[in-house]
Kinemage of the C-alpha trace (Angstrom):
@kinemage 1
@onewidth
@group {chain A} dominant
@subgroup {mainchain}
@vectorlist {calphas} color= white
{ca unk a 1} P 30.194 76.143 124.658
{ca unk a 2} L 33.653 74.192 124.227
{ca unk a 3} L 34.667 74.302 121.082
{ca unk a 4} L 36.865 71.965 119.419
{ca unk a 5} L 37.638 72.891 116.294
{ca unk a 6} L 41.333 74.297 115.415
{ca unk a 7} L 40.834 77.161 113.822
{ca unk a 8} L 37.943 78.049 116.184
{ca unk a 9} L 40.133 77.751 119.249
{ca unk a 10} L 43.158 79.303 118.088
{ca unk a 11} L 40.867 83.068 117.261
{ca unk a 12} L 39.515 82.519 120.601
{ca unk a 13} L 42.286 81.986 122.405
{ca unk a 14} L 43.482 85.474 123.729
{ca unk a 15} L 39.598 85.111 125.536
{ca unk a 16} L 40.577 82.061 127.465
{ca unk a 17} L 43.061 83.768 129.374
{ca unk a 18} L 41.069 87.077 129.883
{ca unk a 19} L 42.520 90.232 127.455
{ca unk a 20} L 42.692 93.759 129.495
{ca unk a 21} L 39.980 96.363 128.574
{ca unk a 22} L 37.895 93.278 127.371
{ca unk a 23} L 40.124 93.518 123.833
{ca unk a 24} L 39.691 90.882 121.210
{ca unk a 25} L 43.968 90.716 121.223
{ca unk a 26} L 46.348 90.338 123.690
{ca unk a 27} L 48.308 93.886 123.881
{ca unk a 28} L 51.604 94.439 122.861
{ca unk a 29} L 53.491 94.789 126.206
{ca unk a 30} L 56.744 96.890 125.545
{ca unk a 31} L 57.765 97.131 129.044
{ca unk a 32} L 61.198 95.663 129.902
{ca unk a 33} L 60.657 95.625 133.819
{ca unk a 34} L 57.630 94.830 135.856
{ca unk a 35} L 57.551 96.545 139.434
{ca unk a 36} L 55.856 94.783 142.445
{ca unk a 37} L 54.161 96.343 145.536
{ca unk a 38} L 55.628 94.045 147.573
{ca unk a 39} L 59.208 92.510 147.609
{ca unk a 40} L 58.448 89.474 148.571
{ca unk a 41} L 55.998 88.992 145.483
{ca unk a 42} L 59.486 89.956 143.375
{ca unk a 43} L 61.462 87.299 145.058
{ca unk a 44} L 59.334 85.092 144.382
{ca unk a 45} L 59.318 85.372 140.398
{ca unk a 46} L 63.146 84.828 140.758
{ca unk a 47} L 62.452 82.052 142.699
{ca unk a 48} L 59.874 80.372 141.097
{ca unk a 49} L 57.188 80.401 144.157
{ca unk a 50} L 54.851 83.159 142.618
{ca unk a 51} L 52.852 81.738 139.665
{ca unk a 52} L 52.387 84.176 136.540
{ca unk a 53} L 54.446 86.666 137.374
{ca unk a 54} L 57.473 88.856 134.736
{ca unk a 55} L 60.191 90.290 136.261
{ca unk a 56} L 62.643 91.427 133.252
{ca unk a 57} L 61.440 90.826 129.598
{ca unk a 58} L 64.352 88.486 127.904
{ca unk a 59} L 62.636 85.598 129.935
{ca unk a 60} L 59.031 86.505 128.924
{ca unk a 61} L 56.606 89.194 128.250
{ca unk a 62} L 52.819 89.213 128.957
{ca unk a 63} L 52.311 89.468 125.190
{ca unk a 64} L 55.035 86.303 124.445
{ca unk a 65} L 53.278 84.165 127.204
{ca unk a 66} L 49.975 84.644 125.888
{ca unk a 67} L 51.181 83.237 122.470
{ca unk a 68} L 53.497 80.453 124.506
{ca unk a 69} L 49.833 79.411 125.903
{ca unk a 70} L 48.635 79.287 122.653
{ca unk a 71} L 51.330 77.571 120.903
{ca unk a 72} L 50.773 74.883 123.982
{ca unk a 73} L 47.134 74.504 122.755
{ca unk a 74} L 47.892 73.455 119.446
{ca unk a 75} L 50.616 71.256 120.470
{ca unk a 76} L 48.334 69.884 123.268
{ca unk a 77} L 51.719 70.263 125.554
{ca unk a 78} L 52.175 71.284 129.188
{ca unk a 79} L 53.925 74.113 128.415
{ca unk a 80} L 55.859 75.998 125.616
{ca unk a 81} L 58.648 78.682 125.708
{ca unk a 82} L 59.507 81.551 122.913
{ca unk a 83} L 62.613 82.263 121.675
{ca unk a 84} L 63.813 85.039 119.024
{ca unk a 85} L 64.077 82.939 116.332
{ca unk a 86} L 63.247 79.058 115.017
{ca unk a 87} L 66.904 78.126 115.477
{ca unk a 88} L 67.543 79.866 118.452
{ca unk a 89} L 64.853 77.660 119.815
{ca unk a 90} L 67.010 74.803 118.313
{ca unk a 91} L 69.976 75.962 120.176
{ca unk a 92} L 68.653 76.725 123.135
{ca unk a 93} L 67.741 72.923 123.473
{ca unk a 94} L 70.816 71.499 122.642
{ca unk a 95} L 73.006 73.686 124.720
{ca unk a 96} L 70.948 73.522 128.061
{ca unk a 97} L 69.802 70.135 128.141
{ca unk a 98} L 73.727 68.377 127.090
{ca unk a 99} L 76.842 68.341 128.667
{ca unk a 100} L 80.356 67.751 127.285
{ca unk a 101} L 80.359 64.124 126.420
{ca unk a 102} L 77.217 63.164 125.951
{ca unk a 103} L 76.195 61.697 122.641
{ca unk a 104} L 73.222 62.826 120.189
{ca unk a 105} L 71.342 60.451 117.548
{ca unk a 106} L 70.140 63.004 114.389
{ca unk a 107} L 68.678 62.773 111.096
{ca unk a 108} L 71.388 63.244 108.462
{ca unk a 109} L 68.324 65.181 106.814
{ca unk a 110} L 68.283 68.373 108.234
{ca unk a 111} L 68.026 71.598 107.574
{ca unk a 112} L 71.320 73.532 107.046
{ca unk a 113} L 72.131 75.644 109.669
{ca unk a 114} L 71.079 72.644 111.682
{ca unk a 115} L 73.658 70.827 110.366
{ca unk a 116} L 75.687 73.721 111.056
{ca unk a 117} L 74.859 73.785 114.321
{ca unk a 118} L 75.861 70.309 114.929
{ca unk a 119} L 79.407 71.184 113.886
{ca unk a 120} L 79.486 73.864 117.063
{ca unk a 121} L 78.322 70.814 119.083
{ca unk a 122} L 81.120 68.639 117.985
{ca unk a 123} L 83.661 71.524 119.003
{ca unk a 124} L 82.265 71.572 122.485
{ca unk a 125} L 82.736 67.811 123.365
{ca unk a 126} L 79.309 66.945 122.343
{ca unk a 127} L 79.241 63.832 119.623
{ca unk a 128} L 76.622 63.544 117.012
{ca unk a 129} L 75.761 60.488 114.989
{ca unk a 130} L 73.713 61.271 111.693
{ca unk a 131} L 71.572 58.322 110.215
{ca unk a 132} L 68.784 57.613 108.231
{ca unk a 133} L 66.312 58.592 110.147
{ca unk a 134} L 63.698 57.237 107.521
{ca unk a 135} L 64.442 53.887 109.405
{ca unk a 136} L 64.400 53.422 113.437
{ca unk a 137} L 66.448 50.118 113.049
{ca unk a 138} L 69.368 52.964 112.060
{ca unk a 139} L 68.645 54.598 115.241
{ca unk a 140} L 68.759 51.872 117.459
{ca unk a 141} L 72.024 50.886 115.677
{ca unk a 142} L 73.792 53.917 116.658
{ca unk a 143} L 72.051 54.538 120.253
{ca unk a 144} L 75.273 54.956 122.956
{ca unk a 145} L 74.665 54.761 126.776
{ca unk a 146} L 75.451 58.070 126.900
{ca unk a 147} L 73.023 58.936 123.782
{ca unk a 148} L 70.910 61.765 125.800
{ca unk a 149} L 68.548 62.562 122.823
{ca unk a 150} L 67.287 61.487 118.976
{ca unk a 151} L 66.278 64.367 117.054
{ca unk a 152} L 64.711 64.533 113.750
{ca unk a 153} L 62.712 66.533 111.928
{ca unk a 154} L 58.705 65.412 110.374
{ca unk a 155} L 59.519 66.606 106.337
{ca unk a 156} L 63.333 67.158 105.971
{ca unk a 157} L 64.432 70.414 104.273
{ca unk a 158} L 64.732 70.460 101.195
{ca unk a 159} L 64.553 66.933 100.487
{ca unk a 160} L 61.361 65.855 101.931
{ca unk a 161} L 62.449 62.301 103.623
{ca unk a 162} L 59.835 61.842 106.132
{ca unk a 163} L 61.942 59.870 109.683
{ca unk a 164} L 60.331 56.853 110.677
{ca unk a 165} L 58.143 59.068 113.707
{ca unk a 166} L 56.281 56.065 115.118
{ca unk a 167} L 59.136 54.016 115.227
{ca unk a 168} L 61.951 56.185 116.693
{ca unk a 169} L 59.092 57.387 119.332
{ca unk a 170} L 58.752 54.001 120.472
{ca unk a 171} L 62.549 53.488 120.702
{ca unk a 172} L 62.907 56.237 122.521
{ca unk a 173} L 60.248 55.601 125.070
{ca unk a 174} L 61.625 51.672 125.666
{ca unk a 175} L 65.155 53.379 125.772
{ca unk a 176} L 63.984 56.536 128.173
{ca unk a 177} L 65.880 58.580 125.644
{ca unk a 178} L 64.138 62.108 125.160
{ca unk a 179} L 62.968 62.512 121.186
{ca unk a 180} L 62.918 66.083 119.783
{ca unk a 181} L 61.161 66.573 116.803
{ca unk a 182} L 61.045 69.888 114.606
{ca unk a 183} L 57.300 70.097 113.566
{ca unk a 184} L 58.029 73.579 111.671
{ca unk a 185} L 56.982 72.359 107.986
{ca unk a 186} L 54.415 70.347 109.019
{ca unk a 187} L 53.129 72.283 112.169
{ca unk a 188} L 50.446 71.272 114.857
{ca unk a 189} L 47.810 71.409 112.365
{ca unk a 190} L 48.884 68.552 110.018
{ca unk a 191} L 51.111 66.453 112.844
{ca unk a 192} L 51.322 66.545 116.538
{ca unk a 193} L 54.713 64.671 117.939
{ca unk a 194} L 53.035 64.087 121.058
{ca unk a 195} L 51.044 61.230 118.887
{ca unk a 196} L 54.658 59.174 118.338
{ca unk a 197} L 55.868 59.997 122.001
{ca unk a 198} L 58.573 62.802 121.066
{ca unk a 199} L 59.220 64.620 124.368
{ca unk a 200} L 60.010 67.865 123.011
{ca unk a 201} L 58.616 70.301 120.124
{ca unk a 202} L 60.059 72.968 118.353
{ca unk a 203} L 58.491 75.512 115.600
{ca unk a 204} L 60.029 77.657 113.440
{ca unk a 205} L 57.167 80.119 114.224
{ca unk a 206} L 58.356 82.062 111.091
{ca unk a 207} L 57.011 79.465 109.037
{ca unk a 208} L 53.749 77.762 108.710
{ca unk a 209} L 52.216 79.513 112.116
{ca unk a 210} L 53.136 83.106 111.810
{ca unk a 211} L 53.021 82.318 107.968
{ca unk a 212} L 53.100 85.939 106.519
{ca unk a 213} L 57.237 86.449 105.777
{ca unk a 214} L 57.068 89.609 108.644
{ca unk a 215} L 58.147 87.911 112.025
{ca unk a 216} L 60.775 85.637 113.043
{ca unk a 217} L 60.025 83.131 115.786
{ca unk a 218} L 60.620 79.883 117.517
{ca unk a 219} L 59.073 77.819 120.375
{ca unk a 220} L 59.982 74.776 122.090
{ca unk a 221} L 57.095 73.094 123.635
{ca unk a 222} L 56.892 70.309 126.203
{ca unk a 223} L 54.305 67.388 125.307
{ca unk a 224} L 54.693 65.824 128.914
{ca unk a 225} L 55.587 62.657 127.365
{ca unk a 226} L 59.032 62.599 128.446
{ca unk a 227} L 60.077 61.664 132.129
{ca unk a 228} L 62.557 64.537 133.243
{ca unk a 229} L 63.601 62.853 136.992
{ca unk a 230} L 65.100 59.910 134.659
{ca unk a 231} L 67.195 62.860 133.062
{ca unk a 232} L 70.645 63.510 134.502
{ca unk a 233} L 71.210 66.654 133.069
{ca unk a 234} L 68.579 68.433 134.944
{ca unk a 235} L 70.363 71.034 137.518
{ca unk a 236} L 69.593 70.314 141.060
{ca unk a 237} L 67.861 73.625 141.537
{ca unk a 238} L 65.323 72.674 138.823
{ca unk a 239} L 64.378 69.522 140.040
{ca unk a 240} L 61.274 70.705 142.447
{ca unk a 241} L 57.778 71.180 141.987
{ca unk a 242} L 56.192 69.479 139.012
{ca unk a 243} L 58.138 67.314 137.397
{ca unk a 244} L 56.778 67.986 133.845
{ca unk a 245} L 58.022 71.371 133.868
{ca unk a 246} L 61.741 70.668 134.761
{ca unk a 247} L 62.772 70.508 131.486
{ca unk a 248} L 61.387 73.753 130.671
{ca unk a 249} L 62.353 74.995 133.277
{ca unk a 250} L 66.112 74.263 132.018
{ca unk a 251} L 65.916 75.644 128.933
{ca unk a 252} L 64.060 79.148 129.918
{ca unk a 253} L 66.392 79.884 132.577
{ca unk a 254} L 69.708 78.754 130.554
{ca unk a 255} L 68.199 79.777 127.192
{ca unk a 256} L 66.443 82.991 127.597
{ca unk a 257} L 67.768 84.050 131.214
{ca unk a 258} L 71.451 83.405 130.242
{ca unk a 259} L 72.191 83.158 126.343
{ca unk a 260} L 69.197 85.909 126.073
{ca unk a 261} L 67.161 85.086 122.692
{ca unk a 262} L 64.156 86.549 123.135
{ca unk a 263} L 61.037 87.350 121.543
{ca unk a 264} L 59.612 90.701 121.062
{ca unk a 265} L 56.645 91.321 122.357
{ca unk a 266} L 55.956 93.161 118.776
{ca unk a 267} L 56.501 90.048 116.918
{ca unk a 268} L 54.812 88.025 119.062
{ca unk a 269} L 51.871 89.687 118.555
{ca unk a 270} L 52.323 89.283 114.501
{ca unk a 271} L 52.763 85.577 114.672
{ca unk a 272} L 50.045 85.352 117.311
{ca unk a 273} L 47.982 87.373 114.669
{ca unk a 274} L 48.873 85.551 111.420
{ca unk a 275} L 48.215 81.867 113.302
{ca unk a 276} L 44.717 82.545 112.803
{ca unk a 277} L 44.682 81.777 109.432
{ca unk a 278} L 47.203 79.249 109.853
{ca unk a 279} L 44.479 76.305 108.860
{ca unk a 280} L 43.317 78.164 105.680
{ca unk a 281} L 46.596 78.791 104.288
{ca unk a 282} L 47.921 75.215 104.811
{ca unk a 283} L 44.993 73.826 103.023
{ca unk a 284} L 45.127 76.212 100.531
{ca unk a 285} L 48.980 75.487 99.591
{ca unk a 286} L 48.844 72.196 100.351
{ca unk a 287} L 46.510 71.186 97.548
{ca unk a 288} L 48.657 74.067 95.053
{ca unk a 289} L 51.616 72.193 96.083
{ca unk a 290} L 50.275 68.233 95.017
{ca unk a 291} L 48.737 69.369 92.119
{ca unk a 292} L 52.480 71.528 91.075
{ca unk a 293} L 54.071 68.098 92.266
{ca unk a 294} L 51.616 66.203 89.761
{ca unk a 295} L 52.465 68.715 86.991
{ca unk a 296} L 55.979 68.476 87.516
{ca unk a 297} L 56.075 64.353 87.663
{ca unk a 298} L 54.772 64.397 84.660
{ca unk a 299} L 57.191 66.536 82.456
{ca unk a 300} L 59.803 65.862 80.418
{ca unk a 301} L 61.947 68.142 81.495
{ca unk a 302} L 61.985 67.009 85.581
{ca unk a 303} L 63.857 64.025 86.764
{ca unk a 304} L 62.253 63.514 90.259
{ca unk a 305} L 59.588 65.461 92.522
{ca unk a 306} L 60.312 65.430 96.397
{ca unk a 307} L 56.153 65.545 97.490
{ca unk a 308} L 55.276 63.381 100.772
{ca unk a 309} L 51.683 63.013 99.141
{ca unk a 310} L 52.752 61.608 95.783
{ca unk a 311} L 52.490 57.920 95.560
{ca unk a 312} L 55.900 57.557 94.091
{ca unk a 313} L 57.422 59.643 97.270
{ca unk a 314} L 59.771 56.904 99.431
{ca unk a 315} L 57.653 57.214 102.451
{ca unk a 316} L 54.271 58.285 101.249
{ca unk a 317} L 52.851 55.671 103.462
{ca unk a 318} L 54.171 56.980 106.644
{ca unk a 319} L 52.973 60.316 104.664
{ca unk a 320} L 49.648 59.067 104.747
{ca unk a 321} L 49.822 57.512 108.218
{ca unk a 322} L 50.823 60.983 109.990
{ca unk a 323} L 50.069 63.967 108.100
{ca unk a 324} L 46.618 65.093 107.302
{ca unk a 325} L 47.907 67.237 103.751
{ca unk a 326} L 51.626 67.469 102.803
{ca unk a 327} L 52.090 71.306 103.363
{ca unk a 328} L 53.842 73.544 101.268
{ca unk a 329} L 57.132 72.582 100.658
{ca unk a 330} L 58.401 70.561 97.387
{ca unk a 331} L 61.616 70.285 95.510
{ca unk a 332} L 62.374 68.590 91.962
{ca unk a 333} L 65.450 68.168 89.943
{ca unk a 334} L 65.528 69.355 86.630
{ca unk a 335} L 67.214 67.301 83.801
{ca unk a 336} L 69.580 69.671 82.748
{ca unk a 337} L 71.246 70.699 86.191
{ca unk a 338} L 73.141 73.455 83.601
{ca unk a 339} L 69.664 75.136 82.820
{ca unk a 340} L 68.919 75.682 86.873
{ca unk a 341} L 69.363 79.428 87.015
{ca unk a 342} L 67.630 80.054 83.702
{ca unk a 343} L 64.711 78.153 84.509
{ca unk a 344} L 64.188 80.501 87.684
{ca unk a 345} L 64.719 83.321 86.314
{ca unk a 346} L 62.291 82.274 83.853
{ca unk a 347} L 59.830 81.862 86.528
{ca unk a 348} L 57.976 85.010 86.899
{ca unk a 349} L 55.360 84.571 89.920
{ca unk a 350} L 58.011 82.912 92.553
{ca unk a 351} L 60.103 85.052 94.251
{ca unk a 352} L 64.314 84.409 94.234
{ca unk a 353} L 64.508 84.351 98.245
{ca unk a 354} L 65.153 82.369 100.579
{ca unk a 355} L 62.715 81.231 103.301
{ca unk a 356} L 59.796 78.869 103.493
{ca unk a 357} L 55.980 78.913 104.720
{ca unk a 358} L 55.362 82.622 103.297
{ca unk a 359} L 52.266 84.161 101.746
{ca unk a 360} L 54.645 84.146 98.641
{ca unk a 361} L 55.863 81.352 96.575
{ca unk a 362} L 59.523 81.431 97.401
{ca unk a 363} L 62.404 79.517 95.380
{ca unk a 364} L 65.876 78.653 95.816
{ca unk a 365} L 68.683 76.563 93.784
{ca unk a 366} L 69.480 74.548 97.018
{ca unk a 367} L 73.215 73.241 96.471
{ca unk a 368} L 74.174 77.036 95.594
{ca unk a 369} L 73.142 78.732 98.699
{ca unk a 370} L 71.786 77.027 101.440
{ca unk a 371} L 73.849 73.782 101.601
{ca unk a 372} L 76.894 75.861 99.447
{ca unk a 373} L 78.841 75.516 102.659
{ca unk a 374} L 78.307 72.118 103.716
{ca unk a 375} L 80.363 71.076 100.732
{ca unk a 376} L 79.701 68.360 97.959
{ca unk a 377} L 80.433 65.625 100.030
{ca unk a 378} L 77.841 66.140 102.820
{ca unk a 379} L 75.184 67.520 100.181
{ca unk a 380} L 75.854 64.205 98.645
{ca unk a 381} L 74.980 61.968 101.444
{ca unk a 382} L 71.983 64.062 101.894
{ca unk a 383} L 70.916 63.302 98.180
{ca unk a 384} L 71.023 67.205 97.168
{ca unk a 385} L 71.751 67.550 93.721
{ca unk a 386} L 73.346 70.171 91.835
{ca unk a 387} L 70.067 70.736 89.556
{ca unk a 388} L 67.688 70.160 93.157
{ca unk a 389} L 65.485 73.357 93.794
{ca unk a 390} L 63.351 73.788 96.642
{ca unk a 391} L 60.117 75.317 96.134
{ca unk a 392} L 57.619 77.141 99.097
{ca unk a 393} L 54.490 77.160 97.612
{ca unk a 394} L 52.580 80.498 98.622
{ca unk a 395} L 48.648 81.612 98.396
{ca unk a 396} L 48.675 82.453 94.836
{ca unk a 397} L 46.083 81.136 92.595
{ca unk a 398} L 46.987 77.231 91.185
{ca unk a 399} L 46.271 78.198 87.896
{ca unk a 400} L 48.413 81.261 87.503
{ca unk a 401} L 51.446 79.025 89.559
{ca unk a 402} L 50.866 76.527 86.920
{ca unk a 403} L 50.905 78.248 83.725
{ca unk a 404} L 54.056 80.549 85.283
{ca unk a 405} L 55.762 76.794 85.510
{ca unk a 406} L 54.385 76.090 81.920
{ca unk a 407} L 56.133 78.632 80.434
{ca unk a 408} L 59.402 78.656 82.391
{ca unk a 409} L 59.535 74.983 81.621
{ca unk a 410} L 58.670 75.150 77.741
């Protein structure tokens, strides 16, 4: 029987690959080397003739591929890679697929270290043109012949702006430029990027997937939509054999091989583990989190409420047009900016952390910690407030998240 559920295919697949010892899991693999009995089988890992094969664990484990395999599934890719961490799948990307003077088109809502990132970028001969992403027309306005990629993410951090996904994808795809979208708030269960054209994928697998605040993660998957000959930054001795796997090819190599951010096998297993219930706890905290956002809309004491699935949210339609729930992030501004720490500390079910997509509700003053270092100037053009706070709603009951607000609120 093929089945085609989500859920149902994600617990089952460790079986469609075959599991040693006829296990229900994929093993933990610790091992850092993998021997051969003949040599010629070895040189052919490094040289990309033998199929399947490990040689030395920073590029891959059989424990990470099995959950690489899996991440594909959901993604409905051709092929994903693991990296140590969400952004070190971020940076991997960026630093094996551009070359000094080539020219990026990004959301000016990101998340912070993001924008961090794109600082190192700029001090490497790599330019970077932040828009509004919310509207393609923006993008097309600042598209360079030298622009190699448009990135965006589907629900900015912390501010929820959703980027105009059908829009930029078709750019993109009349353009040939390759479109990277972060799916890591929204994951494959609510949105699939391979729907708006976006070439490449990445996951915080930390987040929504792994979903239990225990492992960190990251994958970057390929959805075979982009056309990697038509790519000039692809090294010659990557461009053979099937064409859709160039890319990856790239960035495992350069990423893992050389700049060495790999996955455990150990927390590979946890986030191939806690995916399982990836489904139930997305529905679960995406109906908390509308029905906090309602709450909050409606009290005196809150200005705004940054929900996709609120009516009043600036793209709720695109909301509506992409995203099956609106997951479980949400940020509001209170009234009294002044009364922001006392109000959370007030708060007695959330806990003060950072972080998003735990089991845990998790909340943060954002213009104090995360974007402290971006400055007021940037936070400003990102519409962060001094009184914003970003909330990750967790598995606790609605009822006891509600009356905790209540209180903190009266």
């Amino acid at each position: 029987m093929k089945a085609t559920g989500f859920t149902t295919d994600i617990v089952h697949s460790d079986q469609h690959f075959g599991v040693e010892h006829g296990g229900i899991h994929k093993p933990i693999h610790t091992s850092v080397q993998y021997g051969f009995e003949r040599v010629e089988d070895l040189v052919g890992v490094f040289q990309g003739t033998t199929k399947g094969g490990f040689n030395y664990a920073r590029q891959g484990t059989p424990t990470t591929a099995a959950l690489e395999s899996k991440i594909t599934r959901m993604e409905q890719g051709v092929g994903t890679i693991c990296f140590a961490t969400g952004m070190a799948a971020i940076t991997a990307v960026f630093l094996t697929l551009l070359r000094t003077g080539d020219h990026v088109v990004a959301s000016r809502f990101v998340f912070g270290n993001t924008n961090s990132f794109f600082g190192t970028l700029a001090d490497l001969g790599i330019t970077i043109t932040l828009v509004d992403a919310t509207a393609s027309d923006k993008v097309a306005a600042a598209l360079r012949p030298n622009t190699r990629l448009v990135f965006v993410e589907t629900i900015a951090n912390p501010g929820t702006q959703i980027a105009d996904l059908s829009g930029i994808g078709a750019l993109c795809k009349e353009r040939g430029v390759l479109f990277v979208v972060d799916n890591t708030i929204t994951s494959p269960l609510l949105f699939r990027p391979k729907t708006v054209d976006a070439g490449l994928v990445i996951n915080s697998l930390t987040k929504t997937i792994a979903g239990h605040g225990n492992a960190l993660g990251g994958a970057v998957t390929d959805t075979g939509c982009h056309d990697w000959q038509a790519y000039p930054n692809i090294f010659e001795s990557y461009r053979k054999g099937d064409t859709r796997q160039w890319g990856l090819t790239q960035i495992r190599k350069k990423g893992l091989r050389d700049m060495g951010a790999a996955l455990s096998s150990e927390h590979a297993h946890q986030i191939s583990v806690g995916s399982e219930t990836l489904a139930l706890r997305v529905a679960q905290s995406s109906a908390t989190a509308l029905e906090l956002a309602r709450f909050l809309e409606a009290h005196p004491a809150i200005t705004r409420v940054y929900y996709p699935m609120l009516a009043s949210h600036p793209q709720h339609a695109v909301a509506r047009q992409h995203f099956s729930a609106g997951s479980w992030l949400l940020s509001f501004e209170l009234r009294d900016a002044s009364e922001c720490f006392a109000f959370i500390n007030r708060l007695q079910l959330p806990v003060k952390a950072t972080g998003l997509g735990d089991t845990r509700s998790l909340i943060i003053p954002v213009a104090h910690t995360i974007f402290w270092e971006a400055g007021a100037q940037a936070r400003a053009a990102m519409g962060i407030a001094d009184g914003l706070i970003r909330f990750s709603v967790g598995l606790e009951d609605s009822a006891d998240l509600l009356a905790d607000f209540a209180q903190a609120l009266g």
